[in-house]
C-alpha positions, 0 to 999 in steps of 0.5 A: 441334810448333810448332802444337801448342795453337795453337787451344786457349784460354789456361790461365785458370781459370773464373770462379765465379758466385755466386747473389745473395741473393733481395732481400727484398720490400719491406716494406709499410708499414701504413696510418696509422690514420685519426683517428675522426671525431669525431660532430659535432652536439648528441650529440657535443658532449653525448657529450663533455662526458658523458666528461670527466665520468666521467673526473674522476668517475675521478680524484677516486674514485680519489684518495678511495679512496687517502686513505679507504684511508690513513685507515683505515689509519691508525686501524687502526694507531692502534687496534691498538697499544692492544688488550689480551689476547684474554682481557681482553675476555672480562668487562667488566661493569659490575656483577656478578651476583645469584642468589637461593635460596628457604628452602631452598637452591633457584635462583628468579631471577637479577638483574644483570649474570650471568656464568656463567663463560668459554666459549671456542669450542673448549669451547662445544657444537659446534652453538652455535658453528655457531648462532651463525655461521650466524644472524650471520656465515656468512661470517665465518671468510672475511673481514677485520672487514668485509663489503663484501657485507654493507655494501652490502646493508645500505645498500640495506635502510634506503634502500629503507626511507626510512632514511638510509644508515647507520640501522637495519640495519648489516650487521655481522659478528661482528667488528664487533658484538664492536668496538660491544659492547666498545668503543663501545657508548655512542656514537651509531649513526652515529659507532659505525658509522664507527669499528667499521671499522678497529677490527674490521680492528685485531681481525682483525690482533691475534686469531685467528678463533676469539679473536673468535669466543670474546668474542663468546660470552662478552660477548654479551647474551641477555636475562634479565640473562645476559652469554655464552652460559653464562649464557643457557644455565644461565638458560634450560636450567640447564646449561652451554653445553657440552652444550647440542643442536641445538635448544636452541643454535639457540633461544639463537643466536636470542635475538641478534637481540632478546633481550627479545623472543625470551627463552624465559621471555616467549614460548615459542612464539615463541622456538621458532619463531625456534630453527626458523628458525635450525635451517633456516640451519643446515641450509642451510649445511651445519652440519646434515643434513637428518635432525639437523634434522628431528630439532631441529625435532621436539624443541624446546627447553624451559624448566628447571623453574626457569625455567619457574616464573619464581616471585618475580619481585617479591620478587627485585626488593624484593631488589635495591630493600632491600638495600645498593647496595653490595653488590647494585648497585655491586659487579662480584663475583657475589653468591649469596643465601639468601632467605626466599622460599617458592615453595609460598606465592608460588603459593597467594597467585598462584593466589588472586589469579587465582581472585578476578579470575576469579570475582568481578571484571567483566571487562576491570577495571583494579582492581589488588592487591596480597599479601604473607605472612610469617612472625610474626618477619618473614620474608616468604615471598611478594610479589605486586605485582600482576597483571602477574606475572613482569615484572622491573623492574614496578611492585611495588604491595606495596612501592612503592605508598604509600597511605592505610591507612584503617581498617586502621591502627585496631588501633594505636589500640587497642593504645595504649588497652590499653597505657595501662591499658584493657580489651578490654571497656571502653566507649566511646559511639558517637554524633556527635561534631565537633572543632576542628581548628586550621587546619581548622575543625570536623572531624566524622568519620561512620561507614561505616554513618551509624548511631550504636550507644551504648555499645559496648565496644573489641570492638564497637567495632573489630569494626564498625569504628566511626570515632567510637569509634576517634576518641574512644579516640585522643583520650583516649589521646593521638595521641602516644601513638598515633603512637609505638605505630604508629612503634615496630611499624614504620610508618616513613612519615610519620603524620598529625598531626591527629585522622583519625590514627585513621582511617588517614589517613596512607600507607604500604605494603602490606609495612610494614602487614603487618609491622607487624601480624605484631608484633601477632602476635608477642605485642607485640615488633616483626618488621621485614620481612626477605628475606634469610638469608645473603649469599655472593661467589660461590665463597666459603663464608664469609657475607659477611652473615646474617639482616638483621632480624626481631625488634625491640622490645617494644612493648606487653606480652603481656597487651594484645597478647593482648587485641587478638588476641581483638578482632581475631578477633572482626573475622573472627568477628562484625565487617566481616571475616566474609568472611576466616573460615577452616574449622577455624582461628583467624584474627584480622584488620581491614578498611580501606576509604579516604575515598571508597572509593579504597584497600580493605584486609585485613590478618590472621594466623592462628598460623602467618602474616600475610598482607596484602591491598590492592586499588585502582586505580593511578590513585587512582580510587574503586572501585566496591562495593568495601569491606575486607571484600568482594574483599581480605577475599575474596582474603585467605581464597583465599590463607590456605585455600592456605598452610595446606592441609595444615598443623596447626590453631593457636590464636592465643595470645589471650584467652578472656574472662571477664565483667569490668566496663569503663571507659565513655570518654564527653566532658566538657561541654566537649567533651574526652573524659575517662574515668569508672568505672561509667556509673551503673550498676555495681551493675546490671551486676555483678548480671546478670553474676553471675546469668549466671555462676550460670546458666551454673554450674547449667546445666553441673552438670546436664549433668554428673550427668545423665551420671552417673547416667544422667538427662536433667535 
């Protein structure tokens, strides 16, 4: 038993193996990066230099984009605090409006700053508010106030076109122009164009897209005196931006870029031909369908009747230059006009005045003329002030232009005469006659003719247009005398003071000759001109002002004033102004033709108007063939034939002469003009007048028995 085990091995319990974590591989360290070797050389050192360059070309733009950013930054801050209401904006003339009406109640013309009245861009007609994005800012509703785009692109135009960077094209975005209109249109371009930029970023924080947009409908200018698309539209379409098609929104959006240029009432032609290009925008920016845009292009836009006739254009102006600068000029109210003006007469004397230039004068003349027509108390129903007809603002050679009245201005010498107690038949001697002029020396004045007629009567005497006769009949009456007379009829410039104050010597203008001859008309009493009947605000019913002149004074009496109509009809009848006689109507008149053939008149009236004519060169040189009773007596018969067709024949209230015997005006020996009765003859004359009375007598009485009883004798 005691060997039981003896080879077993001891009761030790098993050692327990453990596997070994697997020993991670080592890790393999990268290789270190080997410096690039610089290239050596002329490049190298060249390459260096070009980056140290660009890296503090880096630097500075950076450090100038932050102070150009905190700059601006600041002014937009600085401008923001001080903006107004969207709806202050909206109006900021700087002088109202002034609509005028003719005689009866009808628009003619605008003048002034017109304002039609608030549109916004949620009431204007769809297709002019996209006209208006598309043509000025088609990405408007998608930047901040500026367009870096735009910008740029701008910036490259004027360079290529030898500009400096910031002239001529701006790249503005609507933003920007309403900045430049509202706020810094007075300053120079450059220093505009700078601050416009924060401003429009301060607008586009303060304002809607649609606040803006809405100022610049309403403060845009569009030619023709119209501030805001409401104007321009009832200006050029007469009516309301709200309505206006796709044509006429694209024609109007077209005048932004220049008004004057594109304005319908200049050039129809091109303004439709901008309104296509802008309907072609239009359609590429998806704002029309190709078939709305056929359709525009094959409707274009056209004028309104009223503006189509652009009538009056220089009576709108005379307006503006008579009234008071209170009302018309310095007043931002809008001003509504009732004038005397008379659209059928405006076009009868235009028409006129285009038949003669066509007709009668050579081609390529630089001769101008002149018409105005009114009524006998002054109401002026027409001007022309030249041949450039329709230009606002022109030169008006009716109402502007002072020139010498030549023989024009004698009926006032013999209104005189007649006032101081003389006749229409009264004698006076046409032959040579000199005067010492003090301060001049010896003046002899010549007739037109170089032939000297005797004794001639007042009739004959203006008829022919005498200068000698003229000269003695104001020196006996007294230049004084005469100088009033012309004065008080309404001749307000200065007068000569010397003897040729007989022979028109002394300037004036068309209007104040032709008003002045309208109160020979209106039987003696004066008739200032006048245009206007009634002056309104507008809004108002009350008249702010009525009828501002007309009948003045009388300044000779019925009975002279009826003598020298007679006088004056024999000018047209028998005298130098054959060529004004009308068909079937009286008409009374006198020619006027200046020292060396620089100024030609006619002026004369028949019972319903006064019309004047002048005819010159504006640079006072001599015409040619040219005289009073030629190309004006010419133009004045055109015009009056066209006035008055249609209308009743008229007598002129003058006389109808019986035989009377005259005063003869002859000079004394010592050379001073003086009066006598008679002329040593009166027994002789008184006998053939009555022998002819008595002829006159039998004739008519056999004339009347033979009717009777049936007899030839």
């Amino acid at each position: 038993m005691a060997n039981k085990g003896i080879n077993k091995p001891p009761l030790v319990a098993p050692m327990k193996h453990f596997d070994e974590p697997p020993k991670k591989a080592p890790k393999k360290k990268k290789p270190r990066k080997q410096p690039k070797k610089r290239q050596g050389g002329v490049i190298g050192f060249f390459k260096g230099i070009l980056f140290s360059i660009l890296r503090l070309f880096w630097k500075i733009g950076l450090t100038v984009a932050v102070l150009l950013a905190l700059v601006i930054g600041a002014a937009t801050a600085y401008y923001y605090k001080d903006l107004p209401d969207a709806v202050a904006l909206m109006d900021d003339r700087k002088r109202g409006s002034v609509t005028m009406r003719d005689h009866q109640g009808e628009v003619f013309a605008w003048r002034g700053d017109q304002f039609g009245g608030l549109v916004s861009s949620e009431t204007v007609s769809p297709y002019l508010k996209d006209a208006v994005v598309a043509t000025e800012d088609k990405r408007f509703y998608r930047h901040f106030g500026i367009s870096p785009r735009g910008i740029a692109s701008a910036i490259r135009i004027n360079m290529r076109a030898g500009r400096s960077p910031l002239s001529g094209n701006g790249g503005s975005t609507i933003t920007q122009q309403v900045a430049k209109r509202v706020f810094f249109s007075d300053l120079p371009s450059k220093e505009r164009k700078l601050k416009e930029v924060p401003m429009s970023i301060a607008m586009e924080l303060k304002y809607t897209k649609e606040e803006i947009l809405t100022i610049y409908l309403n403060r845009a200018y569009l030619g023709a005196g119209s501030y805001g698309f409401e104007a321009a539209s009832q200006r050029y379409f007469a009516k309301s931006a709200r309505v206006v098609n796709a044509s006429e929104a694209a024609m109007l959006a077209g005048l932004l870029k220049a008004p004057s240029r594109f304005a319908p009432t200049r050039d129809i032609g091109r303004a439709q031909g901008r309104a296509n290009l802008i309907v072609g925008l239009m359609e590429d920016q998806g704002y029309l369908t190709k078939g709305e845009a056929i359709t525009a292009r094959n409707n274009p836009a056209k004028l309104s009747a009223v503006a189509e006739k652009r009538a009056g254009g220089y009576f709108a102006d005379w307006i503006m230059e008579s009234g008071p600068d209170f009302i018309l000029k310095d007043t931002t109210e809008d001003i509504v006009i009732k004038t005397t003006f008379d659209e059928r007469v405006q076009r009868a004397a235009e028409s006129a005045l285009d038949y003669i230039f066509t007709e009668k004068v050579r081609e390529g003349s630089k001769a101008q003329a002149a018409i105005v027509v009114m009524s006998r108390d002054g109401a002026v129903r027409a001007i022309v002030g030249g041949r450039n007809l329709g230009i606002a603002g022109g030169f008006n050679r009716a109402t502007q232009a002072l020139r010498q009245t030549g023989s024009s201005f004698k009926p006032f010498v013999y209104a005189a005469a007649l006032e101081n107690g003389m006749n229409y038949d009264s004698i006076v001697i046409d032959e040579p006659l000199c005067l010492n002029v003090p301060g001049s020396g010896e003046w002899c004045p010549k007739n037109y003719t170089k032939k000297y007629l005797g004794p001639i009567t007042f009739t004959e005497a203006l008829a022919e247009s005498v200068n000698t006769a003229a000269v003695r009949v104001s020196e006996n009456v007294g230049r004084e005398k005469v100088r009033v007379l012309a004065q008080d009829f309404g001749i307000a410039n200065k007068l000569a003071d010397g003897p040729a104050l007989a022979l028109g010597a002394s300037e004036s203008t068309l209007l104040e000759m032709t008003g002045a001859y309208a109160g020979l008309l209106n039987s003696g009493v004066s008739a200032k001109p006048y245009g206007v009947m009634e002056l309104t605000i507008q809004g108002d019913s009350t008249p702010l002002m009525g009828k501002t002149s007309g009948n003045g004074q009388r300044v000779i009496n019925d009975r002279s004033a009826a003598e020298l109509m007679y006088m004056m009809n024999q000018v047209v009848e028998n005298g130098t102004g054959g060529r004004a006689k009308l068909k079937g109507r009286e008409a009374a008149g006198k020619t006027g033709t200046t020292q060396g053939a620089r100024d030609a008149w006619f002026i004369g009236f028949t019972a319903d108007y006064v019309a004047g004519v002048w005819m010159g060169y504006d640079d006072n040189s001599k015409l040619t063939g040219v005289t009073g009773g030629g190309l004006p007596a010419d133009i004045w018969r055109e015009t009056m034939e066209r006035v008055h067709e249609g209308l009743p024949s008229k007598t002129l209230p003058m006389i109808h002469p019986l035989p009377v015997v005259a005063d003869i005006i002859d000079e004394t020996p010592e050379g001073r003009p003086s009066t006598r009765i008679g002329g040593g003859n009166l027994g002789q004359k008184i006998d053939e007048e009555l022998r002819r009375i008595e002829d006159d007598a039998e004739t008519i009485l056999k004339k009347v028995l033979g009717n009777i009883f049936g007899r030839k004798n």
